[in-house]
N, C-alpha and C positions, 0 to 999 in steps of 0.2 A: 945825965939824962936817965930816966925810969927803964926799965923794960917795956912799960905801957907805951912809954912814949916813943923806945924806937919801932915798934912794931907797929904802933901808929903809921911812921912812917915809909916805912918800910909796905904798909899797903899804900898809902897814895902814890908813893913811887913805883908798886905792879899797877896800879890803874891809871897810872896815866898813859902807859905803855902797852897796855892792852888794846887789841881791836876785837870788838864784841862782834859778832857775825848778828848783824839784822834781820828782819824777815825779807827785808825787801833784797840784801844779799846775795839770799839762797833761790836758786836753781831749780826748779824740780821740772822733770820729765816723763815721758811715758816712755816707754819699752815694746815693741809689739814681738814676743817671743813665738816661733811656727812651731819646733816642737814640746810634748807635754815635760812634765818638771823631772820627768824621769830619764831623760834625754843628756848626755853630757854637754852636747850646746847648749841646751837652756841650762843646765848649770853649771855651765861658763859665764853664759851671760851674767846669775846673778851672783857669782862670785866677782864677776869684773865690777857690777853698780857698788858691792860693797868695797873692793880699792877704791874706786873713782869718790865714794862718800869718806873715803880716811885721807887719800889723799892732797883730798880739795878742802879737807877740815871742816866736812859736813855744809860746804857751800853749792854742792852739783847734789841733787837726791833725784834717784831715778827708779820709776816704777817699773817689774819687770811684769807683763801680762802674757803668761804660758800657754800652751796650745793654740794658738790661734783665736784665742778668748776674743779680742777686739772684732772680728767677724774678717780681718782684711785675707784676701787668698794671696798663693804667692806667685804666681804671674804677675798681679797688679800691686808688687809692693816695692817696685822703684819708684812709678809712681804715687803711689799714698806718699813714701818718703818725701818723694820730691814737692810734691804738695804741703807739704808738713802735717800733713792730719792724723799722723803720728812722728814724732820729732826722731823717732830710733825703733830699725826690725834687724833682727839676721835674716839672712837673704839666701837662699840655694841659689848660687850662678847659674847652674845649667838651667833650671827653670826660666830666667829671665835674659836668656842668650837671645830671645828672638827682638828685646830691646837695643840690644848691645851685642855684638859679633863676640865681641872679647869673653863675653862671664861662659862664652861657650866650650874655652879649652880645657879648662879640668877636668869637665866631662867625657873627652873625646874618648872613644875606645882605644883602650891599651895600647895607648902612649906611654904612657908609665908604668913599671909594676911593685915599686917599693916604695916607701916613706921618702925614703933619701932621696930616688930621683922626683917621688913629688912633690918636695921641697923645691929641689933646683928648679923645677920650671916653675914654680909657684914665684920666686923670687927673681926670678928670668920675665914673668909677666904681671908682677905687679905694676909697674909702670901703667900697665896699658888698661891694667883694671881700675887705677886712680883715673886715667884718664875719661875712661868712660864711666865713672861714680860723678865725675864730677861736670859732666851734661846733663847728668838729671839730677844737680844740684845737691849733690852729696857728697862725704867723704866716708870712705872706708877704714874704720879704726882698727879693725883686728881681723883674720881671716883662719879657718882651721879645717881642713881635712873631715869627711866621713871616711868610716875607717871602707876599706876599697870593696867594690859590688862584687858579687855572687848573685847565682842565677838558684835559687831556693823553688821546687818543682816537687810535685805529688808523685813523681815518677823518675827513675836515675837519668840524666843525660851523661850518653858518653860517646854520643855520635851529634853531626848535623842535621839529622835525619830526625833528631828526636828532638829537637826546637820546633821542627817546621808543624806548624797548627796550634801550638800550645798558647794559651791567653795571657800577655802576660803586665802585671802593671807595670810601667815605666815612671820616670821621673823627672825625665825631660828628651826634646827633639832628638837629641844623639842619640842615647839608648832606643828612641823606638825607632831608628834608621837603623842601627845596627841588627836589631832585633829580627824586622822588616826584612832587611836583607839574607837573613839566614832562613827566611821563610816562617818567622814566629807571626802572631797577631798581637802585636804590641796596643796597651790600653793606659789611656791615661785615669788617672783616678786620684784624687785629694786621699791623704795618708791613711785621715780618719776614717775613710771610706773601705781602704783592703781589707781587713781583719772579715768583717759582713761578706764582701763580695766572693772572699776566697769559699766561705760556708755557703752560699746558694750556688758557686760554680759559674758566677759571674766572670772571674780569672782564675785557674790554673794554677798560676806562679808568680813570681815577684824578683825582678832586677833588683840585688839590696843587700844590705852591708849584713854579717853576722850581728853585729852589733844592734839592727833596725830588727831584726828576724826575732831576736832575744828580747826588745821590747816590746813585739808584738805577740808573740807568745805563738810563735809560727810550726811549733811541733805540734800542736794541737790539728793542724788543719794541712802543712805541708810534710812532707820527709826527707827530702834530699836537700843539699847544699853544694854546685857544683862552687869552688872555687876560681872562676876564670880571670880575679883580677880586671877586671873591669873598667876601673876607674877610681881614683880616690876625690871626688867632688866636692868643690870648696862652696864653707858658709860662711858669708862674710859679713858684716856686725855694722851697719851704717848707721851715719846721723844728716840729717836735713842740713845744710850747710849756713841757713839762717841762725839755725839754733847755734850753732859751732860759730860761728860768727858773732853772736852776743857775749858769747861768755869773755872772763876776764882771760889775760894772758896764764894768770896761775892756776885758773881754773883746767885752758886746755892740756898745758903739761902736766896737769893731776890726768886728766883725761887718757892721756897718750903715753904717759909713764904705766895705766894700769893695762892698758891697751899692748903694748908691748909685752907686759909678763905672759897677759891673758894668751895671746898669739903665742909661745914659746912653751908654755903650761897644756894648751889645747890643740897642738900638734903632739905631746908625747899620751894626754890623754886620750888620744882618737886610737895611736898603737899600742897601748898598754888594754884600750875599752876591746879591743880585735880579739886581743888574745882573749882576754876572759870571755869573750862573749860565744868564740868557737869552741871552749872548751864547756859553757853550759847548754846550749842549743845541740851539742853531741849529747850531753849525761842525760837529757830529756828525752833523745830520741831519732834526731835527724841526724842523717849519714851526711857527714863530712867528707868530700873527696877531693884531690887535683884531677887536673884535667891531664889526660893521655895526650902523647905526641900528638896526632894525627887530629884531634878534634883542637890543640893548641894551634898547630900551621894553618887549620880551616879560619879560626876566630881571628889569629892571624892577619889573613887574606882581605878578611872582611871589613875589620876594624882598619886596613890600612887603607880601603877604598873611601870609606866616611873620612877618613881623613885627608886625606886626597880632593875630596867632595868639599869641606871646610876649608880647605886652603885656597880654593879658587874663588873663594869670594871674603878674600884674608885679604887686607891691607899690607904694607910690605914690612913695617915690625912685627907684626904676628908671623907672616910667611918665615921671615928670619930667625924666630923661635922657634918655630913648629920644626924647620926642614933638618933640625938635628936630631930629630927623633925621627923620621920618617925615611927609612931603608929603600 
């Protein structure tokens, strides 16, 4: 036989064996991303569409839309999810704990105060976070840490004394209970909103990660950085469970294979983003500081009565989470 000839066959033999991906195939989705492209969640997110597009062999293609672009807030984005009016958002838990008791404990006040132990409870309560993803008709693919809150203030805190009156934005219920309780004037406000509010004096200061402070470009308008450890608040990356429900089998373990990296990639990105971001939010300007004994035992006190506060209206897996942190 020719050369022509086995190469001839030698293609009918790859095309018969071939499976062409069709249009009708392919998958596409929409994305509703809260924060802007500069944000290491949002580029988590669109690092994880492009695994999910290698993985799935260009059969799942998912549109990422950054800042809040689709118009949805984040209060109402279990349900948007759950409605499907968008198929896939990341989701701030503590925001939408007033849905769900559960997406409330990440945020709790300093319960935690390192990576490692906010691992452990993180994976001590996923359970209870699927469970409750999955009453408003959703699954949770991937979950990751903001790197842990500071109290960012025009003015040093280093007493209790000097919270009390101060305007401050919060980010969800816990934070302005905790807040509240030290005698601050906790204010709620959309993200987009502080930068503006902090320049007319609308707020003071801002409950928020070094990381958020350094996005916002908060030397400009604050100077201080109390570190109290606050909280490390999980964002967690859902899909409408209609949509997850269509797809093929090999499609979800492309899904869930990229979902797992992403989850293990963007817990070491949240503490590598911490460090860099306290070391640029200092060279700009803002005093970095820990917090002294005596203002630690006070936040202490405080943070363990909200907690206390939340367990009383804990169902008995949570309570059985929670009571090994709570002294």
């Amino acid at each position: 036989m020719s050369m022509f000839g086995k190469c001839v066959l030698v293609f009918i033999a790859l095309s018969l064996f071939a499976v062409p991906v069709s249009a009708a195939d392919v998958v596409k989705m929409n994305m509703n991303a809260i924060y802007g492209s500069t944000s290491f969640h949002t580029q988590g997110a669109m690092e994880f569409v492009k695994r999910v597009e290698k993985y799935s062999n260009g059969t799942v293609l998912i549109t990422v839309h950054p800042g809040g672009s689709l118009g949805f807030k984040g209060q109402e984005l279990l349900k948007v999810v759950k409605d499907g009016q968008v198929p896939m958002s990341d989701i701030l838990m503590g925001v939408v704990a007033g849905s769900s008791h559960a997406f409330g404990i990440s945020s709790l006040p300093r319960l935690v105060k390192s990576y490692s132990e906010a691992l452990e409870l993180y994976k001590a309560a996923r359970p209870l976070y699927d469970k409750a993803a999955k009453k408003w008709n959703q699954k949770i693919l991937y979950a990751a840490p903001w790197p842990p809150s500071g109290l960012v203030t025009k003015e040093p805190v280093e007493a209790v004394a000097d919270i009390k009156g101060i305007k401050t934005r919060t980010y969800d219920k816990n934070g302005a209970e905790f807040l509240r309780s030290l005698g601050g004037s906790p204010v709620s406000l959309p993200w987009g909103e502080v930068y503006a509010s902090l320049r007319t004096g609308m707020i003071d200061s801002v409950l928020t990660s070094a990381e958020s402070s350094k996005n916002g470009k908060f030397w400009e308008v604050l100077g201080y950085f109390k570190n109290i450890n606050y909280a490390y608040p999980l964002n967690m990356m859902c899909i409408n469970m209609d949509y997850w429900n269509a797809l093929s089998k090999d499609q979800k373990d492309a899904m869930l294979k990229a979902a797992k990296e992403m989850e293990e990639l963007q817990w070491k990105n949240s503490e590598n983003r911490s460090k860099e971001a306290f070391k640029i939010i200092a060279e700009k300007g803002i005093k970095v500081s820990e917090e002294n004994p005596d203002l630690a035992a006070k936040l202490d006190s405080a943070a363990t009565e909200i907690v206390k506060k939340f367990m009383k209206k804990s169902k008995k897996d949570e309570k059985a989470i929670l009571e090994k942190y709570v002294k």
